[in-house]
N, C-alpha and C positions, 0 to 999 in steps of 0.2 A: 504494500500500500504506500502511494506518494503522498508525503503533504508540506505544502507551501506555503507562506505565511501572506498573509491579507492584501489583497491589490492597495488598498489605502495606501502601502507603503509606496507603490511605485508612482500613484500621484501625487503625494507628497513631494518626492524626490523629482519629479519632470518640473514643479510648479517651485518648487526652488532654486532648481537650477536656473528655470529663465528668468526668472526675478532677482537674481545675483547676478547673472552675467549682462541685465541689462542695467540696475543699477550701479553693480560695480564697473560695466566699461564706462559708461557717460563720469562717477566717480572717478575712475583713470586718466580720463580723457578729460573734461575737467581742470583737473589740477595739472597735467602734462604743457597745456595751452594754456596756463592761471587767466581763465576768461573773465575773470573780474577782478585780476591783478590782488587779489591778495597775500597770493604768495608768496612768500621771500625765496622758497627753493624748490620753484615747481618740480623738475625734475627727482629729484629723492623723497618728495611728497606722494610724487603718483609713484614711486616703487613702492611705497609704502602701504599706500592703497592698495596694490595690486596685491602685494604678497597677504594683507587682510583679506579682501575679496575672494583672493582664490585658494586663501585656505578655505572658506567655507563653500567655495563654489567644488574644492575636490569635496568636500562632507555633503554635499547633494548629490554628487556622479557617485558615490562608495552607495546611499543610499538609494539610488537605482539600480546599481549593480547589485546590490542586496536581495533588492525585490524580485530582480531576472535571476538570479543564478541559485540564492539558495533553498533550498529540497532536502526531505529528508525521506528515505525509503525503507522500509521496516516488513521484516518476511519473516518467515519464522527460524529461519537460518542465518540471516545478514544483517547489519545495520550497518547504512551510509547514508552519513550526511556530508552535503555537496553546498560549501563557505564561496566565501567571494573567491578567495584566494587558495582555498587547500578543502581536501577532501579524506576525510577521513568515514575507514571501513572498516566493520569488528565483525567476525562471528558470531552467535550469540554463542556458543559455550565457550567462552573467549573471556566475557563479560564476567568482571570481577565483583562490581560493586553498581548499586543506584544507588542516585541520593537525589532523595524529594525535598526541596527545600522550599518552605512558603513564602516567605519574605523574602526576595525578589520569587515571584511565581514561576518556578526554575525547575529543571533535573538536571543531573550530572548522571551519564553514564561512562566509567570508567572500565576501561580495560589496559593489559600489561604496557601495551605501546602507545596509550595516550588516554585519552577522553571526549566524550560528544557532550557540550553545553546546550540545552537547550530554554528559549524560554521562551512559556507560554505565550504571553501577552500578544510576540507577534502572530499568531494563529484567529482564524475565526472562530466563534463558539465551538460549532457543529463539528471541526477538525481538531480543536483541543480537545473537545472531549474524548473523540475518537484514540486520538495520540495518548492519551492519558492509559484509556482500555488497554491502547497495545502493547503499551512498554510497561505497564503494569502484570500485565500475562506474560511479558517477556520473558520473565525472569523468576529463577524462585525467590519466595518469600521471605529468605535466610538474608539473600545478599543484598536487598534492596532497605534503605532507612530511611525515618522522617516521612515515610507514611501517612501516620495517624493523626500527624499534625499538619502536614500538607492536606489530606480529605480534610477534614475539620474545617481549617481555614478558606481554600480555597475552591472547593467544590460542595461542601452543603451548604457554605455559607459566603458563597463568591461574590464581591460586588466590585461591578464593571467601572465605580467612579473611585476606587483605591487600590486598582490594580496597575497605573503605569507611570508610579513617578520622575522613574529614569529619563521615559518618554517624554513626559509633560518639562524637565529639564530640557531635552534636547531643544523641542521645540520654543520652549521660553528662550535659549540661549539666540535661536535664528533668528525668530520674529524682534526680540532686541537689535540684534546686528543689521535687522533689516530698517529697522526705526531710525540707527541711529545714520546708515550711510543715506538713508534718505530726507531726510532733516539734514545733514551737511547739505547732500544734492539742493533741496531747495533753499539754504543758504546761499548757495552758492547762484543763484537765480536761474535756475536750471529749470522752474517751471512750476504750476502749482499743483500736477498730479505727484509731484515728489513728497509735495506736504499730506498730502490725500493718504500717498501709501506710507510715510512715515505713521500719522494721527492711525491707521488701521493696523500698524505692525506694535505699536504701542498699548493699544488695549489690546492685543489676542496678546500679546509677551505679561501684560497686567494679569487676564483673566487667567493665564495659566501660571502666573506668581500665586495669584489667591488658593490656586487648587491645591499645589505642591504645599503653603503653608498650613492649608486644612487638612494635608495628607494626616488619615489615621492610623497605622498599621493595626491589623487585627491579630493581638496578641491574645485571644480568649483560648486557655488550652484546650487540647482536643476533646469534643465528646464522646462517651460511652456507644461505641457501633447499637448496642441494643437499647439502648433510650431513644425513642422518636426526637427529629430536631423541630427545635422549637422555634415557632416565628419569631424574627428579630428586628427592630426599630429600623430602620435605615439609616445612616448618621450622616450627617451635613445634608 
């Protein structure tokens, strides 16, 4: 069985990329021609720009390469998972050890010549859950840990608004970067959809500062498998 992690990533990563490289070239370009003379050194200003911009313009290409290439395939014999950059393949009687861990919503499958990290969050429902079944039946019972507290936490009692704060980071850090070279851009009087998309990359970076600080982790220990779960308040 294949499974692929959420096309949201790969528009994400199209709709960053071209709003970096259009911001960041007119940013570049810009300051190269100082069109409103305020530069003292255009020249190592726009290098400067450039090497900013296109660190984040390769962190939007990494995350469409992400969304195209990695797969993970699970048989009852094999495990391959296929990264941007490396591919790693285990047996399953190869397979030393799982580790469930809730907090980041994660497994580690370990074996002698490396490990496969995986994490939930980038998956759709209906294919985490599936993933979840398989690599649970993967394996015996003995070698696989953090279980009882991963079900607990993150499958009787999953909620989709504190489950990606790594994520909600990532994308706070962009839509910032996006804020702030476009706010120079319309200092720079480069036009007033620069302010437009500055004042919109400022509240989506706001809105996802507030989420990250309301982040709760759900530290409630595991419940009793034979006790019914009990409904529970939704928080924030």
């Amino acid at each position: 069985m294949h499974f692929r992690i959420r096309r949201s990533y790969l528009v994400l990563g199209i709709l960053c990329t071209v709003a970096i490289a259009v911001l960041g070239g007119f940013s570049v370009i810009g300051a190269a021609l100082n069109l409103d003379g305020s530069f003292r050194y255009p020249l190592p200003t726009a290098v400067g720009l450039g090497c900013f911009w296109g660190a984040w313009f390769l962190a939007a290409v990494y995350t469409i390469a992400f969304a195209c290439r990695d797969q993970l395939t699970v048989t009852a014999e094999q495990l391959t998972h296929k990264g941007v950059f490396r591919t790693h393949t285990t047996p399953v009687a190869a397979i030393t050890a799982v580790e469930w861990i809730r907090n980041p919503n994660r497994v580690v499958v370990r074996y002698p010549r490396g490990r496969i990290k995986l994490d939930f969050d980038g998956y759709a429902p209906d294919a985490r859950a599936q993933l979840v079944q398989q690599l649970r039946s993967l394996t015996a019972a003995e070698l696989q840990s953090g279980w009882a507290a991963f079900e607990a936490s993150h499958l009787r009692h999953y909620r989709p608004a504190h489950r990606s704060r790594g994520a909600a980071l990532v994308c706070l850090l962009m839509y910032a970067a996006l804020a702030a070279g476009a706010g120079y851009g319309w200092r720079w009087q480069l036009g007033w959809p620069f302010l437009l998309v500055s004042a919109g990359s400022g509240l989506a970076a706001f809105w996802y500062l507030v989420g990250i600080v309301r982040f709760v982790p759900d530290d409630r220990p595991a419940a009793d498998p034979s006790e019914p779960a009990q409904p529970t308040a939704s928080r924030g």
